[in-house]
N, C-alpha and C positions, 0 to 999 in steps of 0.2 A: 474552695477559695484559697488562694494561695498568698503568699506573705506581699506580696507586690501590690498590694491594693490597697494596704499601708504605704504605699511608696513616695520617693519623693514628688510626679508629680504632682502633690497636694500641698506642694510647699509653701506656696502663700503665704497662707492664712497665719505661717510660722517662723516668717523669714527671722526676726530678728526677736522672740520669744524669749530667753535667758537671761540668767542672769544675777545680780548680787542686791540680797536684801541691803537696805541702808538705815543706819542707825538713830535713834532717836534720842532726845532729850528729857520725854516726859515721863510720867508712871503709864503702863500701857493700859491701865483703867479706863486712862484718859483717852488713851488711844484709838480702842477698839470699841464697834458697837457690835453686839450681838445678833442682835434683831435683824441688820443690814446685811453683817460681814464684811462692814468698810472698817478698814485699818489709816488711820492719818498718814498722808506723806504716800500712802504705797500708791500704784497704778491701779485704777479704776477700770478704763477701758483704753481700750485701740480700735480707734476710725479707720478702716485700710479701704480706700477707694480707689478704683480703679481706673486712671485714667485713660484708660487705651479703649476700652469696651463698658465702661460709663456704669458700671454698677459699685456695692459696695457690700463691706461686711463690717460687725460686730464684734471684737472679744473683749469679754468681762471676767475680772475675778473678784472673788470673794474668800475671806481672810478669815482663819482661827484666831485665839485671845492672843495666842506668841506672836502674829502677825506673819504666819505661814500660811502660803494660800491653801483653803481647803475646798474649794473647785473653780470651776472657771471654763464657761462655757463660749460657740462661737457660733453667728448666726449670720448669713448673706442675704443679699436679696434674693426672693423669690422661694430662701428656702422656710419648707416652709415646719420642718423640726431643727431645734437647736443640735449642735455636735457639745455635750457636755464631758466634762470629767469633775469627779468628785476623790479626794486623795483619805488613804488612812494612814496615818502614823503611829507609832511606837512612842513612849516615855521621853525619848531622847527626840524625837521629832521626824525623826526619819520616814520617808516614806515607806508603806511594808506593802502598799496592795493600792490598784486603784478601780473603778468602774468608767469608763469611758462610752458614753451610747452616741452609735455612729446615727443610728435612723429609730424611731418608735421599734425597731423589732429587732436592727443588729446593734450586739453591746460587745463589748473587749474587755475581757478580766485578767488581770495580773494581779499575783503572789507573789515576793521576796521572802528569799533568803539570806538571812543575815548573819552570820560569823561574833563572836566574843569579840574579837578588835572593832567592829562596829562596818566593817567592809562589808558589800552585797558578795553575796558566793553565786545564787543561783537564781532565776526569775521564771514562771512557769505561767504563761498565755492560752487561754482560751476566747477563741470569737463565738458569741451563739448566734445562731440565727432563727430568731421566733422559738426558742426553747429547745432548738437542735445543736450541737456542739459542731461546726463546721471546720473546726481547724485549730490544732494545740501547736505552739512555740514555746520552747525550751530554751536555755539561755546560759553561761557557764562565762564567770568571769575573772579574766586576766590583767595580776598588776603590775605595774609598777611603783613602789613604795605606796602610797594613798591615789593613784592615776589611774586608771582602766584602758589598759593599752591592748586589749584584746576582746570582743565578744565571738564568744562561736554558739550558731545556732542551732536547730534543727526542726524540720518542720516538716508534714508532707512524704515523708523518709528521705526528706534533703539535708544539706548541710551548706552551711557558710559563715563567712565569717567578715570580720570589722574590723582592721586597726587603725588606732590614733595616734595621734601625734600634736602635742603640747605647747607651746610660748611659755616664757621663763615665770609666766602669771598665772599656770595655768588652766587656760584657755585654747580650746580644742582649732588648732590651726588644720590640719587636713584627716580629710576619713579615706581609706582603702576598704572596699567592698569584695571579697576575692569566693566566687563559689568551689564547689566542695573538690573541683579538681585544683584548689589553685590559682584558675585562671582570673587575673583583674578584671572587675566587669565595669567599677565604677569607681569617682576620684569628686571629693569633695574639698576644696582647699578655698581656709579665709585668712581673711586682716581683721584688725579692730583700730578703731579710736581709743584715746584714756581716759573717755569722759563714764560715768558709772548707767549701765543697761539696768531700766526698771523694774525688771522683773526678776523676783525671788530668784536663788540659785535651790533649784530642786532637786540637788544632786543623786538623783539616781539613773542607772543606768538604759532606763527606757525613753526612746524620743519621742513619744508623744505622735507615732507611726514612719514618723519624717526621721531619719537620723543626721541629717543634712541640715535644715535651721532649724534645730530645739535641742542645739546642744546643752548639757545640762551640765558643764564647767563654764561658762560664757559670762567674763566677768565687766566685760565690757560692750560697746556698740561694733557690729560689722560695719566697715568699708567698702572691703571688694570682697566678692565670692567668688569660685569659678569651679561649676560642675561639668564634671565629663557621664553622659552615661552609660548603659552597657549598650546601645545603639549608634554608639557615633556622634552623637547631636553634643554640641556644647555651653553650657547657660551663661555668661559673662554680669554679673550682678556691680553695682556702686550704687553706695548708702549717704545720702546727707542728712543732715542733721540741722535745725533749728535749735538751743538749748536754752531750758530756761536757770532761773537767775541761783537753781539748785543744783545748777550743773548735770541736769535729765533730760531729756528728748521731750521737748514740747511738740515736733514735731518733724514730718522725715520726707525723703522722694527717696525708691528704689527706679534705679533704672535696669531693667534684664536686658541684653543682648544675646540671641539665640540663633543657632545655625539653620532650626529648622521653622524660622517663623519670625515675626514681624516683631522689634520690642513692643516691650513692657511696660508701664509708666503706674508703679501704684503712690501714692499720697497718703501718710499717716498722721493721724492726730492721737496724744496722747491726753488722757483723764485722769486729774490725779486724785484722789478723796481727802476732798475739806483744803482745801492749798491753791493759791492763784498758781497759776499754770506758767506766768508770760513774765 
C-alpha cells in the first residue's frame, strides 16, 4: 500500500478541521466532564451533508481535563466502522504518538520525535494491516524559526517532499508537493476569514492522511481553496459561514468546482458542548 491512499482525495470529511483552542473564564473543573470527554464551549460535532449526492457524515471529539482533544472519531452513511483517532501527549501537552483505525483491521501508528527546544525533529508511521506491518513512513522536519517549512519523506524506497508557506498569522496559505526527482506534482493554496476556527490547534506535524484541509497552524476559517493535482484535474473550493453570537461557525456551505466532474455542494452544522449555538 502506498502513501496515496492517505491522499487528499479524502478530503472531505477534513475540509475545514483546524485550528485555535479558545479561552475560558471558568475553573476547568467546571469545565470538563470526565465521564463524557465534553469540554464547555469546545466543538462537539460536525454535520457534513452532502448536498450533491444526499448522504452524510459524523465527526465527534472528545476532550482531556486541559481541554485538549484526546480523540475524535468520523462516521458516514452506510459506513458501517467508525475512522477513529485517539492522541497521546507529553507533560507539556504535545502530541508524541497517535493510533488512528482506518477499518476493524487497518490501523496507522505514529511516533514523535521531539528536540529540548520542544520542536518535532522526526515522526515514524507504521499502517498494519490485520497484524501485518504494510508500509513504514519516515518523516524529517524543517524550520523556520517555530514554522515547518519543509517535510521530507520516505516511504516504499521513495522519497518526497512538502513545502509551506505562511500568512503574517501563521496560518498555512499554500502546500508544494514535489517527488524525489523534484518534479511538482501538486499545489495546495488558501484564504481565511478572521473569525476564530473551532477546532483545537494540534500542532503537529501530521495531517491527519490529508495534508491539504487539516492543516495543523489553521488559525482561522477557510474561504477559498484551490488544489492542482499530480493529474491535471483542479478543485476550486468557497467556504461560507453562518456565526454564531461567539463569533464560531454555527454553520457553513462548501462549494467545489472541479475540472473533472460535476460540483460539490456539502452543508455543515456545528455542535458545541453545553452552549446555545445560534
Amino acid at each position: 500500500m502506498s502513501m496515496k491512499k492517505y491522499h487528499i482525495k479524502n478530503f472531505i470529511l477534513y475540509l475545514i478541521i483546524a485550528g485555535l483552542c479558545w479561552s475560558c473564564t471558568k475553573d476547568e473543573d467546571d469545565l470538563f466532564d470526565p465521564y463524557t470527554g465534553s469540554y464547555e464551549d469546545k466543538l462537539h460535532k460536525m454535520v457534513i451533508y452532502n448536498a450533491s449526492y444526499s448522504d452524510s457524515s459524523v465527526a465527534e471529539f472528545k476532550y482531556d481535563s486541559n481541554g485538549k482533544v484526546a480523540s475524535y472519531y468520523s462516521k458516514g452513511d452506510g459506513s458501517s466502522y467508525p475512522v477513529s483517532w485517539t492522541f497521546l501527549r507529553n507533560d507539556n501537552g504535545q502530541i508524541i504518538g497517535f493510533i488512528n483505525e482506518q477499518t476493524a483491521k487497518v490501523k496507522y501508528y505514529c511516533n514523535y520525535n521531539i528536540g529540548s527546544d520542544g520542536k518535532y525533529v522526526s515522526g515514524e508511521h507504521e499502517i498494519d494491516d490485520n497484524g501485518e506491518i504494510i508500509n513504514k513512513i519516515t518523516e524529517i522536519y524543517k524550520y523556520d524559526k517555530n514554522l515547518i517549512t519543509q517535510i521530507y519523506y520516505s516511504f516504499d524506497s521513495n522519497t518526497a517532499n512538502r513545502s509551506f508557506s505562511y500568512d503574517k498569522n501563521g496560518s498555512i496559505i499554500k502546500i508544494v508537493e514535489n517527488d524525489s526527482y523534484g518534479e511538482q506534482k501538486e499545489i495546495f493554496e488558501c484564504t481565511y476569514d478572521t473569525k476564530i476556527n473551532p477546532v483545537e490547534l494540534f500542532e503537529m506535524p501530521y495531517y491527519f492522511g490529508n495534508a491539504y484541509f487539516f492543516p495543523n497552524s489553521q488559525n482561522n476559517n477557510m474561504i477559498t481553496s484551490r488544489y492542482n493535482d499530480q493529474n491535471g484535474n483542479v478543485f476550486n473550493a468557497s467556504y461560507s459561514y453562518i456565526y454564531n453570537k461567539s463569533g464560531k461557525p454555527a454553520s457553513s456551505t462548501i462549494i467545489i468546482n472541479r475540472t473533472n466532474g460535476p460540483k460539490i455542494i456539502y452543508n455543515l452544522k456545528y455542535i458545541y458542548y453545553n452552549i446555545d449555538t445560534l
